[in-house]
N, C-alpha and C positions, 0 to 999 in steps of 0.2 A: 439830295443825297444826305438829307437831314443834318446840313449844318444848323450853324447857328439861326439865318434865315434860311425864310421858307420858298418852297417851289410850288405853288398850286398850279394847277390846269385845269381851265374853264371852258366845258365845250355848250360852247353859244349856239344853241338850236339844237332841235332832233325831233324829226317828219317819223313819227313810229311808223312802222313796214317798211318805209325807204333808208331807214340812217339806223337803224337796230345795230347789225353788227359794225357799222362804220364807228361810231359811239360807244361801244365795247371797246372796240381795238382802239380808241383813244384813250379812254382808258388805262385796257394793259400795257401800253406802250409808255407815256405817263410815271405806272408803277414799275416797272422793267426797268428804266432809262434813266430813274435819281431822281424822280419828282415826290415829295410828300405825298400828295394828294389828289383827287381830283372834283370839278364839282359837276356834275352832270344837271341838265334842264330837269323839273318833275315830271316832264312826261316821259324819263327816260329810267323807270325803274326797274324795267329787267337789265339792264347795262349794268346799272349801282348793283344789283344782285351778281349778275358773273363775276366779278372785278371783288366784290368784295369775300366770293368764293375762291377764286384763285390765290386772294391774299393768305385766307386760311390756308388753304392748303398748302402754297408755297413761300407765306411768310412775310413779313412787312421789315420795318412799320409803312402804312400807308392805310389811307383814308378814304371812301369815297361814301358824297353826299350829293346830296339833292338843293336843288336851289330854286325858290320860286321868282326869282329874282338879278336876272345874271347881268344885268344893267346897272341894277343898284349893287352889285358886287364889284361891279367894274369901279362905278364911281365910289363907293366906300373903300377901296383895297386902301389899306395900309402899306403901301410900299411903291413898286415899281409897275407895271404894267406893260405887257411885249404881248402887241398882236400879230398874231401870225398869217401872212397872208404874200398871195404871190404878187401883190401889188407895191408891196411896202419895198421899204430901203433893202441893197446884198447886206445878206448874214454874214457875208466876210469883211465889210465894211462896219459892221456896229456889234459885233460879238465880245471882242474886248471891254469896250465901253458901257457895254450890258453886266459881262462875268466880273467888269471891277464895279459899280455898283451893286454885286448882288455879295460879292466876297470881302472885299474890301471896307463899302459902307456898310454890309449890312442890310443891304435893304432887301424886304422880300418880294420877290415878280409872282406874278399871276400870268401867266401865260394862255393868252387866247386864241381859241380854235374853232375857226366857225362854221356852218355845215350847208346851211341855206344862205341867200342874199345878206350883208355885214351891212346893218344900218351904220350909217355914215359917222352917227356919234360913237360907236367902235371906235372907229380911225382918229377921230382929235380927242378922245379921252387915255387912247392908249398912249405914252412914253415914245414906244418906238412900233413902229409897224416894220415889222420885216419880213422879207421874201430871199425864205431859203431858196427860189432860184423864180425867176419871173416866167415862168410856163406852168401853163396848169397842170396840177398833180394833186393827188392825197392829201389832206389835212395828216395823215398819221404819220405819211413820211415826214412834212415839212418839223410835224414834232419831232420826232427821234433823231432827224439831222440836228434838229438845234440843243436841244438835250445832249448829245452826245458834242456838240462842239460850246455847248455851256458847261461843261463837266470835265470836259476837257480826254475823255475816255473816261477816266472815274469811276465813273458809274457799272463801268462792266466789272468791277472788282468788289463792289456790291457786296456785304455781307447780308443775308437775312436770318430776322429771328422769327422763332416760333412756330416753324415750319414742319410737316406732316411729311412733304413729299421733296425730293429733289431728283432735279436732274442729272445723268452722272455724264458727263462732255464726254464721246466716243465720234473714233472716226467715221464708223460705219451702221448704222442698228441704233434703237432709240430704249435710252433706258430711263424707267421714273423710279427710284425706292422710296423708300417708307426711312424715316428719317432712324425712324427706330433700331432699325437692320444695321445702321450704322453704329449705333453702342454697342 
């Protein structure tokens, strides 16, 4: 949500034909939800391409890169490191403890989300492994749950700059304008 520190999202693998749009919508989900940034594997450059066309369009700030290296990312982060995973500790047990390390001290999280098999050095390099609920599900949910309970809602109040297009919130029928139409 662009404080002071940072929120990155690291998504650890991507099988191209099998994890294409799974890896997008991490992603958008990512930039939607209060995160900075995100860093995708380099085999995943049409994902870095959608993500960084939505951002045009519907506006940032937010980031998204390529990493040939998401292990040495892991082990180099300057800050906190939360893997996400439905093995790890309840999100409702260590969410606090997380949100006052990232607001409080300062520190900035890398939040990892991983797609294929999680080598094991994931799990004892990360801070905290947590499991937004211990049954299997979506990597994109278990982001957006935690996002939205790291943020505390926040996030959906979200101002964006530099925006082309918006959405205008209606009960019924879907509208996009041109940002333009609005001056």
């Amino acid at each position: 949500m662009h404080e002071d520190s940072e929120v990155a999202v690291l998504r650890l693998g991507h099988r191209p034909g099998r994890d294409d749009r799974m890896t997008t919508h991490v992603g958008l989900t990512a930039r939607a939800l209060g995160a900075d940034r995100v860093l995708f594997p380099d085999n995943a450059g049409q994902s870095l391409e959608t993500v960084a066309d939505i951002t045009d369009r519907f506006g940032g700030p937010f980031a998204a890169e390529l990493t040939d290296s998401p292990l040495g990312d892991i082990r180099d982060w300057e800050g906190r490191v939360v893997h996400l995973t439905m093995y790890g500790e309840r999100v409702q047990d260590v969410e606090a403890d997380i949100r006052a390390a990232h607001e409080s001290a300062g520190d900035a999280l890398l939040l990892v989300v991983g797609s294929e098999k999680v080598s094991f050095d994931v799990y004892e390099e990360a801070d905290w492994n947590v499991g937004v609920t211990n049954q299997p599900h979506s990597e994109v949910a278990g982001l957006a749950v935690f996002l939205d309970r790291l943020f505390e809602g926040r996030e959906l109040e979200q101002e964006w700059v530099d925006a082309d297009r918006r959405v205008t919130p209606m009960e019924t029928g879907k509208r996009v304008e041109s940002v333009d139409d609005e001056e």
